[in-house]
N, CA, C and O of each residue as an XYZ file, in Angstrom:
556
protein
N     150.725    173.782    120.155
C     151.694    173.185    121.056
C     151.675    171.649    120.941
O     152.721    171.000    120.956
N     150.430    171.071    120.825
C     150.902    169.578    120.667
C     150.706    169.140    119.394
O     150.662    167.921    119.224
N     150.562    169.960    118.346
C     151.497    169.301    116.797
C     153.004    169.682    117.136
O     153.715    169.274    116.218
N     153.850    170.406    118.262
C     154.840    170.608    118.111
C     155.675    169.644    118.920
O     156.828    169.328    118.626
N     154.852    169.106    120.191
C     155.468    168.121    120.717
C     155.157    166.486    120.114
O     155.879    165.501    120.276
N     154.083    166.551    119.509
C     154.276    165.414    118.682
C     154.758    165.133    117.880
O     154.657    163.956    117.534
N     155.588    166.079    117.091
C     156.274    165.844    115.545
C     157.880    165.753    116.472
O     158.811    165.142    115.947
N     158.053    166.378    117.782
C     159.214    165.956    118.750
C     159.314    164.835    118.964
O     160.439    164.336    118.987
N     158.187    164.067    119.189
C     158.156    162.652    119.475
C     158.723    162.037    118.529
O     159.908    161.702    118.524
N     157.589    161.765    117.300
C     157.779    161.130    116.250
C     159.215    161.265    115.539
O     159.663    160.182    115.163
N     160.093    162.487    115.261
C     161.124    162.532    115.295
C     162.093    161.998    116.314
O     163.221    161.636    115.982
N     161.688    161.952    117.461
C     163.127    161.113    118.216
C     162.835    159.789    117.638
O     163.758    159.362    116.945
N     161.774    159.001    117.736
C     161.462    157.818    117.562
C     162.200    157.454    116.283
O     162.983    156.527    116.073
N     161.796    158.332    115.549
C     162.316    157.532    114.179
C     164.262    157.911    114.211
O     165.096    157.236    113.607
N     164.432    158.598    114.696
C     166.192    159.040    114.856
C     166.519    157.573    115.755
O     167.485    156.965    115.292
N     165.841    156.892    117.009
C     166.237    156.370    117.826
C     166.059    154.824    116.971
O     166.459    153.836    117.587
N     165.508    154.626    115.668
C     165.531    153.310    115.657
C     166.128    153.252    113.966
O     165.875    152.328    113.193
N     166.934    154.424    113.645
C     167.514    154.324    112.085
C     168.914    154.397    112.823
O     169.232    154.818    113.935
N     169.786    153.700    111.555
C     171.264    153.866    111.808
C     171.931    153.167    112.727
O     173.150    153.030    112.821
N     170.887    152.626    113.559
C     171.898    151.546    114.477
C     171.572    149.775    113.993
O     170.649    148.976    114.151
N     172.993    149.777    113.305
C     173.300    148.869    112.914
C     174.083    147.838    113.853
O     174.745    148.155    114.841
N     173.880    146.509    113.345
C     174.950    145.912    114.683
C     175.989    145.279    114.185
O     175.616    144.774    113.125
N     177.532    144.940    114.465
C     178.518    144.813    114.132
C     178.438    143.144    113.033
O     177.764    142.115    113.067
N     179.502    143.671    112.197
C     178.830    141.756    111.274
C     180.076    140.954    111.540
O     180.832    140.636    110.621
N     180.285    140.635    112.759
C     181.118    139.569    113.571
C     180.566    138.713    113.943
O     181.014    137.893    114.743
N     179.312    138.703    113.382
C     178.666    137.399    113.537
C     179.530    135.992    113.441
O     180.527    135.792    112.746
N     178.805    134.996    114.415
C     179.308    134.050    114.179
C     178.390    132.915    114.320
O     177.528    133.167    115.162
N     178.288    131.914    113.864
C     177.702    131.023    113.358
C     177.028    129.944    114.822
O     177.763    129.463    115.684
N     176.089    129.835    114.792
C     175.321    128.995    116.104
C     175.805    127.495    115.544
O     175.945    127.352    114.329
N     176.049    126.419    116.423
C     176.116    125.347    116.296
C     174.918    124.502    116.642
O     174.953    123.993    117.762
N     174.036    124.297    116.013
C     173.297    123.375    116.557
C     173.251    122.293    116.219
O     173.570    122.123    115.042
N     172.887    121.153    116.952
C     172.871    119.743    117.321
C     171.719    119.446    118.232
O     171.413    119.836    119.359
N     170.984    118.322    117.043
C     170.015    117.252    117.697
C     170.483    117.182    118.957
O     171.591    117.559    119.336
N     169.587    116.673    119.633
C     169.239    115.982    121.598
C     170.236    114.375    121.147
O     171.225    113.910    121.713
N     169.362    113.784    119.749
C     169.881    113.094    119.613
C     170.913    112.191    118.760
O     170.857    111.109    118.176
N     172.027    113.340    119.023
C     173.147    112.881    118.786
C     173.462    113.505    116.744
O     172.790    114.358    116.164
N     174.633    112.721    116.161
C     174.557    113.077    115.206
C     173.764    111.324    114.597
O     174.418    110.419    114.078
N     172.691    111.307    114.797
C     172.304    110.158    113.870
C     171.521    110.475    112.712
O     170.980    111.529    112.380
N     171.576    109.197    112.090
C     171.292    109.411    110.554
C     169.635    109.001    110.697
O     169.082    108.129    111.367
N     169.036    110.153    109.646
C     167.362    109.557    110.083
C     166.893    108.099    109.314
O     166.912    107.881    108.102
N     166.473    107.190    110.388
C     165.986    105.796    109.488
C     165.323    106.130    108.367
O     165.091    107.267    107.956
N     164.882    104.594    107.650
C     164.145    104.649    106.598
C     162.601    104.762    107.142
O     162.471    104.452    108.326
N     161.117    105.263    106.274
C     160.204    105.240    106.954
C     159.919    104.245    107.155
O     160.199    103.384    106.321
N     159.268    103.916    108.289
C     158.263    102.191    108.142
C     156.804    102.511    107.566
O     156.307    103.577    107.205
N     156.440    101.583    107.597
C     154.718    101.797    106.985
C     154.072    101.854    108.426
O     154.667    101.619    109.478
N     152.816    102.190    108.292
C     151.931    103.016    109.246
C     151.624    101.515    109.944
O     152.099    100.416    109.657
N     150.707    101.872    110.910
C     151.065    101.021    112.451
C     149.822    100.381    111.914
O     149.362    100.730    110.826
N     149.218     99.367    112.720
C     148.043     98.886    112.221
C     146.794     99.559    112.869
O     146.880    100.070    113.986
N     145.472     99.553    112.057
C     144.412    100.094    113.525
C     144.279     99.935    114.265
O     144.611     98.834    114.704
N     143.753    100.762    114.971
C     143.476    100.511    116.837
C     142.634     99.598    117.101
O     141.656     99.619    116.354
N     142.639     98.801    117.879
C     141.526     97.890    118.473
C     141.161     98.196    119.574
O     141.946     98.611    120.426
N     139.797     98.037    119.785
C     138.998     98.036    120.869
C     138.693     97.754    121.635
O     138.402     96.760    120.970
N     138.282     97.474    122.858
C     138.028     96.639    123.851
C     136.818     95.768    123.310
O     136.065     96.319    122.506
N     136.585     94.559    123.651
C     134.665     94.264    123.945
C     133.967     95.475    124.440
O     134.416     96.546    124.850
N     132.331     94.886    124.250
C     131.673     96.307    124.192
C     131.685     95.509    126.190
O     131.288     94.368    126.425
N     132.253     96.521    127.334
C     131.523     95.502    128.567
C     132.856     95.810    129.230
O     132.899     96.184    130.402
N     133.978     95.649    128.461
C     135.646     95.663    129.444
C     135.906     96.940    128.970
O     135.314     97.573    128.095
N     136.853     97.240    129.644
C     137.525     98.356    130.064
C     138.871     98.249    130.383
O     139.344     97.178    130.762
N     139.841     99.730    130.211
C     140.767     99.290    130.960
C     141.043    100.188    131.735
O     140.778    101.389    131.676
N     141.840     99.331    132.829
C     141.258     99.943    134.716
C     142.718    101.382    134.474
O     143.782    101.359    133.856
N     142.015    102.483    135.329
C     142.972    103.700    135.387
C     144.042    103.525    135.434
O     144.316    102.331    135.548
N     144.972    104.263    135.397
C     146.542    104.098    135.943
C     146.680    104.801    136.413
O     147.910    104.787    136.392
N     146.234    106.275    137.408
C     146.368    106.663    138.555
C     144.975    107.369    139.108
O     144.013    107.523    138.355
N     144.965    107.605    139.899
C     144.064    108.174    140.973
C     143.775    109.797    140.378
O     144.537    110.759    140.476
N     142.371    109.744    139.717
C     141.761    111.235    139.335
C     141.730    110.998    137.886
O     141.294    111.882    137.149
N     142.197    109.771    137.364
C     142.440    109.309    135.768
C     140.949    109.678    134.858
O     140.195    108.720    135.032
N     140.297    110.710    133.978
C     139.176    110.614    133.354
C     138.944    109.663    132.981
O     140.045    109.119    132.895
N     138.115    108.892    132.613
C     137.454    108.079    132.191
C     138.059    107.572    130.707
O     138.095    108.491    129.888
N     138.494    106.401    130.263
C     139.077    106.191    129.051
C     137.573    106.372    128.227
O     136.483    106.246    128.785
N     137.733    106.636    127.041
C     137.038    106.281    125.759
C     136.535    104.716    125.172
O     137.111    104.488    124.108
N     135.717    103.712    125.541
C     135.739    102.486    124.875
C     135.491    102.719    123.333
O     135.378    101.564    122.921
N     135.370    103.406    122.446
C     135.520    103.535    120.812
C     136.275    104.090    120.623
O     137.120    104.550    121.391
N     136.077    104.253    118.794
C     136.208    105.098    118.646
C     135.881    106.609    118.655
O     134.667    106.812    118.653
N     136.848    108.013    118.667
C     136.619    108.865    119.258
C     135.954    109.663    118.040
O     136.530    109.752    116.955
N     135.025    110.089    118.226
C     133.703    111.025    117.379
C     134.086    112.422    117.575
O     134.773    112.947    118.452
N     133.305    113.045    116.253
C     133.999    114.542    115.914
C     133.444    115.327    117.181
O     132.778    114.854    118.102
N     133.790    116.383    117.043
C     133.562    117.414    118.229
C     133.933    118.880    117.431
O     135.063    119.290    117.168
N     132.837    119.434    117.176
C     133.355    120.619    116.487
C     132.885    121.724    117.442
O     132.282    121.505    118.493
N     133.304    123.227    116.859
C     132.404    124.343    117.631
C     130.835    123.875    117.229
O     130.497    123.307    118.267
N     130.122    123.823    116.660
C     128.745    123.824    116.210
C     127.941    122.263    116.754
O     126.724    122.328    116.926
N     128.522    121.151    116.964
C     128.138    120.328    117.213
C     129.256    119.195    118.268
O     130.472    119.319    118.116
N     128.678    118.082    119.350
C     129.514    117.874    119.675
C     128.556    116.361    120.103
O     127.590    116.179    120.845
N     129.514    115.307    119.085
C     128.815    113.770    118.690
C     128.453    113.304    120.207
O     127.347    112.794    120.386
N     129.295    113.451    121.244
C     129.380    112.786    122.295
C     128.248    112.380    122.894
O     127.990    111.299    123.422
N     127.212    113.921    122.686
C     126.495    114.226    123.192
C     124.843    113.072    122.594
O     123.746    112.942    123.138
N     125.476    112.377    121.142
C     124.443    111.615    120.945
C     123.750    110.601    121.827
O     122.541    110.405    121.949
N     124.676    110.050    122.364
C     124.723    109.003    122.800
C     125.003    109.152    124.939
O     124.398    108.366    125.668
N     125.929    110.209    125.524
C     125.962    110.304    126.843
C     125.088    111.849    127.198
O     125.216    112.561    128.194
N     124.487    111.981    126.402
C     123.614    113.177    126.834
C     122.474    112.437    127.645
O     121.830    111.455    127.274
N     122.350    113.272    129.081
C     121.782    112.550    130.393
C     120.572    112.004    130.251
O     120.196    110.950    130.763
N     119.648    113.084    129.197
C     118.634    112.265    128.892
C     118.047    111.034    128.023
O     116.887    110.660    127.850
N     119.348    110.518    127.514
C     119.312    109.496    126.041
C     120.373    108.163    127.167
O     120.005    106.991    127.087
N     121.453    108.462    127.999
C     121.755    107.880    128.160
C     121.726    106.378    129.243
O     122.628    105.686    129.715
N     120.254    106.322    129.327
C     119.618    105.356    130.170
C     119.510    104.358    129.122
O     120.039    103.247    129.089
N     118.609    105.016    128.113
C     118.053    104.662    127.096
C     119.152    103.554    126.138
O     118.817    102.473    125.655
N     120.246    104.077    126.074
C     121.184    103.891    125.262
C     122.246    102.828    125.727
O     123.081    102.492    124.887
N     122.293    102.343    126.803
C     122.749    101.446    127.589
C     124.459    102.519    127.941
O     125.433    101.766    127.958
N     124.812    103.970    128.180
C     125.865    104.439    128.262
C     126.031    105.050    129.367
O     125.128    105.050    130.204
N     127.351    105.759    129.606
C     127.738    106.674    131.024
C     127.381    108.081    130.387
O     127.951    108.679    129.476
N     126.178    108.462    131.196
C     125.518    109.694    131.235
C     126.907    110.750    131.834
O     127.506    110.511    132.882
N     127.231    111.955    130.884
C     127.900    113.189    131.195
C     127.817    113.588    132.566
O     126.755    114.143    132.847
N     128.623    113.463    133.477
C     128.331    113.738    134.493
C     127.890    115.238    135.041
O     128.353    116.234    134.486
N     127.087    115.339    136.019
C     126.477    116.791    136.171
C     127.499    117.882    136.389
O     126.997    118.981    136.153
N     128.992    117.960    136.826
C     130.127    118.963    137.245
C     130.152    118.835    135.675
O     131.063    119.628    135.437
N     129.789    118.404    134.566
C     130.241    118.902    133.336
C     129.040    119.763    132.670
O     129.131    120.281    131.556
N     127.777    119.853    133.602
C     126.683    120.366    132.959
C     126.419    121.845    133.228
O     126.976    122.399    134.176
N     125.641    122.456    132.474
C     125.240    124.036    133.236
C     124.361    123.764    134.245
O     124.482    122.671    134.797
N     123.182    124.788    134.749
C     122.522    124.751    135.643
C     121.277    123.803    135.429
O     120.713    123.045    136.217
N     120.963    124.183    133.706
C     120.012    123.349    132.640
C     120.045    121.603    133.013
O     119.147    120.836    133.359
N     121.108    121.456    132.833
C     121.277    119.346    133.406
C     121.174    119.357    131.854
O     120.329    118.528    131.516
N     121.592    119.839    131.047
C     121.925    119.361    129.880
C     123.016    119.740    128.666
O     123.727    119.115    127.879
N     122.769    120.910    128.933
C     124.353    122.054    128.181
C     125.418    121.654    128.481
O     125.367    120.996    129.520
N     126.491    121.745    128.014
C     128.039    121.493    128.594
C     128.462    122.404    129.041
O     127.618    123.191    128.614
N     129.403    123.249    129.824
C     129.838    124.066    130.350
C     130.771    124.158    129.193
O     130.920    123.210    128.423
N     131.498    125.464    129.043
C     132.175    125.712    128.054
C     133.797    125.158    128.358
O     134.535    125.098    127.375
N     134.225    124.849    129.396
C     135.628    124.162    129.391
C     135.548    122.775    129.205
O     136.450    122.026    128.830
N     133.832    122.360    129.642
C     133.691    120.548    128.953
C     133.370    120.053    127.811
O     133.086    118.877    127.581
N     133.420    121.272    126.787
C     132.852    120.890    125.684
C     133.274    120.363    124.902
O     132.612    119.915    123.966
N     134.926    120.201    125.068
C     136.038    119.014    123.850
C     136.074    118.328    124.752
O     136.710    118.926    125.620
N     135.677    117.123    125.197
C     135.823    116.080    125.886
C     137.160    115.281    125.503
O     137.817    114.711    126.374
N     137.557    115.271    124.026
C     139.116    114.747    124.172
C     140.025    115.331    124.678
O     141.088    114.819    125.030
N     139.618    116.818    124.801
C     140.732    117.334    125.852
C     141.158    116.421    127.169
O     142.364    116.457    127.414
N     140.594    115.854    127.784
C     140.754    114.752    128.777
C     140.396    113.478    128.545
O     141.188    112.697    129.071
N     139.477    112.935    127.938
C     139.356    111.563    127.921
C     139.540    111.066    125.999
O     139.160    111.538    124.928
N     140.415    109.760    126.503
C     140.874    109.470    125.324
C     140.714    108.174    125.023
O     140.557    107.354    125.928
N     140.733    107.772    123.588
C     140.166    106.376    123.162
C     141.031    105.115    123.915
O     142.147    104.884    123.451
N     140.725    104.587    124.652
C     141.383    103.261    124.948
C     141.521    102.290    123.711
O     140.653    101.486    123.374
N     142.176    102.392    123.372
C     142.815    101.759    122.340
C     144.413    100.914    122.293
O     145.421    101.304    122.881
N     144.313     99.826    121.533
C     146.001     99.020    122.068
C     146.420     99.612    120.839
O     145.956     99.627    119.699
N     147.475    100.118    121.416
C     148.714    100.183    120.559
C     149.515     99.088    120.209
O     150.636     99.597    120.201
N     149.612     98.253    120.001
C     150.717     97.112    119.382
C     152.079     97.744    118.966
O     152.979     97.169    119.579
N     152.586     98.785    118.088
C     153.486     98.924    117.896
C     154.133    100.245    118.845
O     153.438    101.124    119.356
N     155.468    100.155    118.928
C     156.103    100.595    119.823
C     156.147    101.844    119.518
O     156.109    102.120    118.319
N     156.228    102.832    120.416
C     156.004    104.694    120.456
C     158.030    105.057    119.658
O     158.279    105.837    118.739
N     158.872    104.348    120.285
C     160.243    104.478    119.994
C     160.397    103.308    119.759
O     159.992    102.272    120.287
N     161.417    103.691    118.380
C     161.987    102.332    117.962
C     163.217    101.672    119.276
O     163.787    102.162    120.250
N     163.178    100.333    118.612
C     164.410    100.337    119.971
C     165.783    100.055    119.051
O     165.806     99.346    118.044
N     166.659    100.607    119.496
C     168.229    100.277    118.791
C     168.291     98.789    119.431
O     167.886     98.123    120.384
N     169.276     98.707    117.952
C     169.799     97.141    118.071
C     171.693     97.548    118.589
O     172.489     96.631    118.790
């Protein structure tokens, strides 16, 4: 009985998805850029490097709950290893003249990362000046 209702199955299934074809009145989508019909510029050459603050300044948040900017540059972070930890890991970072990982990012240990703090660029990012502009500006 159920090789007989399964070969029922398998037969509607395959009846229910052969032969239906859909009409070829297709017609053609128009799409269009956000912006506009413009012509793409020429490339420019790449922006210059980032600069840094002094080792000592900072730059102050821009709103209320802001993570902590990055004063360097930003160091690898892989699954297997995670650089940050050279230098703000709680027990090196007295030592090291740095801002010790704060404990809501630690396990119970006071030294592990919790597994949602463990890419730290996920939230905190290199303070760095940009000099050149994010959008060009029309003339």
């Amino acid at each position: 009985m159920k090789k007989v209702i399964t070969l029922t199955l398998v037969t509607l299934a395959l009846t229910a998805c052969t032969g239906q074809s859909s009409p070829n009145n297709h017609q053609a989508v128009n799409i269009q850029s956000l912006a506009g019909n413009q012509q793409i510029p020429e490339t420019s050459p790449a922006a210059a490097m980032a600069e840094y603050p002094a080792k000592g300044q900072a730059i102050a948040p821009t709103f209320i709950g802001q993570p902590p900017l990055i004063p360097h540059r930003d160091y690898s972070i892989t699954l297997k290893r995670n650089s940050c930890l050279n230098c703000h890991n709680p027990t090196r970072a007295k030592r090291r003249h740095t801002t010790a990982v704060p404990s809501s990012h630690l396990l119970a240990d006071g030294i592990t990362l919790k597994g949602q703090k463990y890419f730290c660029s996920q939230c905190h990012v290199p303070q760095a000046s940009n000099k050149q502009a994010l959008i060009p500006l029309q003339n």
